[in-house]
C-alpha positions as CSV (number, residue, x, y, z in Angstrom):
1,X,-6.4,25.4,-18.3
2,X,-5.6,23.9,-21.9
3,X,-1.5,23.4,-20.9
4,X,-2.6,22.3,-17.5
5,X,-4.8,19.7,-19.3
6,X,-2.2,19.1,-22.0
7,X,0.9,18.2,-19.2
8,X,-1.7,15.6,-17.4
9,X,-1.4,12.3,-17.6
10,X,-4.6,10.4,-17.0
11,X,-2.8,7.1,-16.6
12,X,-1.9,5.0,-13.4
13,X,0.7,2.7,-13.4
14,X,0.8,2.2,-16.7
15,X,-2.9,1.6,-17.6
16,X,-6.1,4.0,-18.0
17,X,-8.3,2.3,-15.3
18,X,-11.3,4.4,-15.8
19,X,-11.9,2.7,-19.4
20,X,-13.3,-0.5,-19.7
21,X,-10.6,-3.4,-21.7
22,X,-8.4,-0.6,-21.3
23,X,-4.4,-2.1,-22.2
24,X,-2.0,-2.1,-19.9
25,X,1.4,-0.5,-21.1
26,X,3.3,-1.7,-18.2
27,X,6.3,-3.6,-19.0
28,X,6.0,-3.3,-22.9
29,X,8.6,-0.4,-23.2
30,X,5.6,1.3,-24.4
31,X,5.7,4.9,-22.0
32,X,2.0,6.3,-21.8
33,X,2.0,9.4,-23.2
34,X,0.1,12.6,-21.8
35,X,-2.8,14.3,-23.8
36,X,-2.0,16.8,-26.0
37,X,-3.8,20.2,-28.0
38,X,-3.7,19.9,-31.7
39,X,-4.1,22.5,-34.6
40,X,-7.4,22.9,-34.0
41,X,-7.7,23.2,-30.5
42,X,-9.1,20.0,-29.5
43,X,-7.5,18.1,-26.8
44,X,-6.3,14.3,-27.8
45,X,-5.8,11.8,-25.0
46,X,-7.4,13.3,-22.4
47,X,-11.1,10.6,-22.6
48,X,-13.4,13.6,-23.2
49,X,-14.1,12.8,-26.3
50,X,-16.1,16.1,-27.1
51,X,-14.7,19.8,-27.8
52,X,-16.6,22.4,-28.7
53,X,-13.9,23.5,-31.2
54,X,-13.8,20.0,-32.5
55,X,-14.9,20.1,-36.4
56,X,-17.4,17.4,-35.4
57,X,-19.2,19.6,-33.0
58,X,-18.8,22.3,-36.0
59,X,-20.1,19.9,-38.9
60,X,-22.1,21.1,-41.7
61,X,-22.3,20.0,-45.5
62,X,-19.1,22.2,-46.2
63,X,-17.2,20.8,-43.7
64,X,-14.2,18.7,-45.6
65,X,-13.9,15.1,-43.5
66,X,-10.3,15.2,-44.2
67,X,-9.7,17.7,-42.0
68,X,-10.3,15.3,-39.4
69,X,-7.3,13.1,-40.5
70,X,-3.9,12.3,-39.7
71,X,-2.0,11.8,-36.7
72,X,-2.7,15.2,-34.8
73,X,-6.3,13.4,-34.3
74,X,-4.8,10.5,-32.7
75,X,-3.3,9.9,-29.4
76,X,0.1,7.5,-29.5
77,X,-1.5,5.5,-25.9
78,X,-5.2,6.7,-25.3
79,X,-6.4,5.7,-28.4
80,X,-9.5,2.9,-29.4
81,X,-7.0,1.6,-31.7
82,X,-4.9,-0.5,-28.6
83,X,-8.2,-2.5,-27.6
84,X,-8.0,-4.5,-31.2
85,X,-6.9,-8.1,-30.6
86,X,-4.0,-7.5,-32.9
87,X,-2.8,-4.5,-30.9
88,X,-3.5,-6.5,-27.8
89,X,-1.2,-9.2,-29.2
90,X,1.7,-6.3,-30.3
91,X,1.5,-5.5,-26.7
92,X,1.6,-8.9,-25.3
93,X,4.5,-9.8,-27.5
94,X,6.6,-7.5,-25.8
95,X,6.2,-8.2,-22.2
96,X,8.3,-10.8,-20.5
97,X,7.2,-14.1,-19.9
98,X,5.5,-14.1,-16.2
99,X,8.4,-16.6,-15.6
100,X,11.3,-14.7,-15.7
101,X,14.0,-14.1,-14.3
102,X,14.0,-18.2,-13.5
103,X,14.0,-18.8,-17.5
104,X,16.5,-18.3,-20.2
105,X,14.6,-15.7,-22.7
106,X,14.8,-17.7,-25.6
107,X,15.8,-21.0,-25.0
108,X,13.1,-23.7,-23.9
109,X,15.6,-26.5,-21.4
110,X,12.3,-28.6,-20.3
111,X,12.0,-29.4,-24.1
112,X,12.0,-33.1,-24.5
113,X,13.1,-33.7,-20.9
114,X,8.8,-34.9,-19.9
């Protein structure tokens, strides 16, 4: 089950409809990634949130936080992290304007011609 769950990708098209102000990857260059199992056992990407062999279902006052960092805890596309407005922006910054292929890329001709 855990490499049938770590080859599946949750996405469609390019986005993760079943989350609310979910980005959209599609046409960004940005290729959603599939979830993946980390050290621990705990499956990243996937939108379960909750793994019994997570340290946070394990916590107690020995537990060291700092296991819990570091980039095996975070997924590249299905992560919290893309819904900031500055991640938003990233994204949108690398899409095409909604005008191509009928305008030159980086030249503006209208300019000055109103």
């Amino acid at each position: 089950m855990e490499d049938e769950t770590k080859q599946q990708n949750i996405g469609i098209d390019e986005t993760l409809p079943h989350q609310i102000n979910a980005p959209c990857f599609k046409g960004t260059g940005i290729k959603m990634q599939p979830p993946f199992v980390n050290s621990f056992g705990v499956t990243i990407g996937d939108s379960q949130y909750s793994s019994p062999e997570s340290p946070l279902e394990n916590w107690s006052k020995e537990t060291d936080p700092e296991i819990m960092s570091g980039d095996e805890w975070v997924h590249p596309t299905n992560d919290i992290g893309w819904n900031t407005p500055e991640n938003r922006e990233l994204l949108e910054s690398k899409r095409k304007p909604q005008s191509y292929p009928f305008m030159h890329p980086t030249k503006d001709v209208s300019n000055g011609k109103d």
